[in-house]
N, C-alpha and C positions, 0 to 999 in steps of 0.2 A: 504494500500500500504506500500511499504517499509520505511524503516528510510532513507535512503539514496538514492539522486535523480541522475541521469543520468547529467553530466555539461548543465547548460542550454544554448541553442545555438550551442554545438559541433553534428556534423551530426551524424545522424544513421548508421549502418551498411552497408557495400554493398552488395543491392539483388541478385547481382549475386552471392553472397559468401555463402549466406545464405540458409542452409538447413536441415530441419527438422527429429525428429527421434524422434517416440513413443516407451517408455516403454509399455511393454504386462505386464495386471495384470494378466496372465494365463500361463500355461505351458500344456503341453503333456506330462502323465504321462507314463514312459517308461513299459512297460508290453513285458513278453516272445513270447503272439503269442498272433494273433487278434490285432483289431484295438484297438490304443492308447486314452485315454481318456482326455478331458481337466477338469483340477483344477483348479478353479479361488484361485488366490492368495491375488486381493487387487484391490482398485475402486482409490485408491491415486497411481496413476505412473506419473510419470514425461514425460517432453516434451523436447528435448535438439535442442538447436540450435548451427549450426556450423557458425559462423561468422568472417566477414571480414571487415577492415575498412581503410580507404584510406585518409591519412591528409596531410594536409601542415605543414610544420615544425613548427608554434605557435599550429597548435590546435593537435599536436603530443606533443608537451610539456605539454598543458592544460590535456593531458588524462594519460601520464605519472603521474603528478603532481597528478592527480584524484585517480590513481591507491594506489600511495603513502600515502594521505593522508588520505583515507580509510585503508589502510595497506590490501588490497587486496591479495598480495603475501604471506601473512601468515597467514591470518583469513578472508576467502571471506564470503563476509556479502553479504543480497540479497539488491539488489537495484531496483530502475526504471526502466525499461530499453523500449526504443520505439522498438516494436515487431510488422509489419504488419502480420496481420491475416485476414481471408476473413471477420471477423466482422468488418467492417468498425465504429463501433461506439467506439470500446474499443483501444485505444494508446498504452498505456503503460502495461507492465506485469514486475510482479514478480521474478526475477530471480540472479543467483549467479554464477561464476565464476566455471568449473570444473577441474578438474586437478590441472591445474597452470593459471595462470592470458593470456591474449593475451602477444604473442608474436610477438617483429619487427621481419618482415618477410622480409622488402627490403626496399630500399628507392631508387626511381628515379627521379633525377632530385631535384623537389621540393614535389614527392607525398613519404608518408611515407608507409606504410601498414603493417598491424597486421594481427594477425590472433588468434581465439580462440573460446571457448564453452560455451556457458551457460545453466544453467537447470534452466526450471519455475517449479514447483512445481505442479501447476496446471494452466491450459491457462484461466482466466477469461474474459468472455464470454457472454453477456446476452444471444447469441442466445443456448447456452449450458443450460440455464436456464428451456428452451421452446422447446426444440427440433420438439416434435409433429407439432407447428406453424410453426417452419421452412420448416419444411417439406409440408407441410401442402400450405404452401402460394408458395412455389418450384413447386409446381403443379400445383397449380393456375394459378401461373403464369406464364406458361408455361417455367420455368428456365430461366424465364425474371430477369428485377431488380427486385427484392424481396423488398425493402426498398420501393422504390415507388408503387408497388403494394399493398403493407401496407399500405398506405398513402391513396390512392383510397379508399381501404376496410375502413380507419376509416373515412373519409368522406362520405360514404356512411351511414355509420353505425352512425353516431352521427350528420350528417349535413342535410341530403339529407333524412333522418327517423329519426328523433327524437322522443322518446316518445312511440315507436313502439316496 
């Protein structure tokens, strides 16, 4: 993981702000006539997240302050960052500031709000690790929970037949 942790205790992102966009490690390569063909370019493309976060004026100063003392604004380092993804086991990802750092976007009342981008590098993943499993137990289980249907399967498999 990274050198540098996300403030402990300052909330995550808001889900409603939050939205995702894959780099294609392929192109279509332009050709005169007939169909166009794809090139694979690269299996390392980034994941970018468009985010938004919503504070009270102490933990608007803790993220300013965070911003600063990383010096974010002129050398974005990747840090921590809590990223929900459908793998409910992995928290945190990888990721760095693009463009320019979050921007206050408004402040009402007593809520503050930003707004800004970051890139992970790559989303880590156990279930990216296994894909065929994933897949695999998705049918199973009939696109039930997948986790607890793991959970069945290894009790079956290690409880219920041992030795077998």
């Amino acid at each position: 993981m990274a050198d540098v942790a996300w403030p402990v205790g300052l909330i995550n992102s808001l889900e409603s702000a939050k939205q995702v966009e894959r780099g294609a490690g392929w192109r279509e390569s332009p050709v005169a006539s007939g169909p166009a063909f794809v090139e694979r370019l690269s299996d390392d493309t980034p994941t970018f997240f468009d985010v938004g976060f919503r504070f009270t004026r102490s933990q608007a100063r803790v993220f300013d302050a965070w911003l600063k003392f990383y010096d974010m604004q002129t050398s974005p380092v990747f840090f921590d960052f809590p990223v929900k993804i459908p793998d409910t086991n992995q928290e945190f990802q990888e990721v760095r500031f693009t463009g320019n750092v979050p921007q206050r976007t408004g402040q009402n009342g007593v809520a503050w709000t930003y707004t800004g981008r970051v890139m992970a590098r790559s989303i880590i993943s156990p279930d990216l690790d296994d894909p065929e499993m994933i897949l695999t137990l998705g049918i199973l289980s009939n696109y039930g929970d997948i986790d607890q249907y793991a959970e069945f399967l290894d009790i079956a498999i290690n409880v219920a037949a041992p030795g077998n």
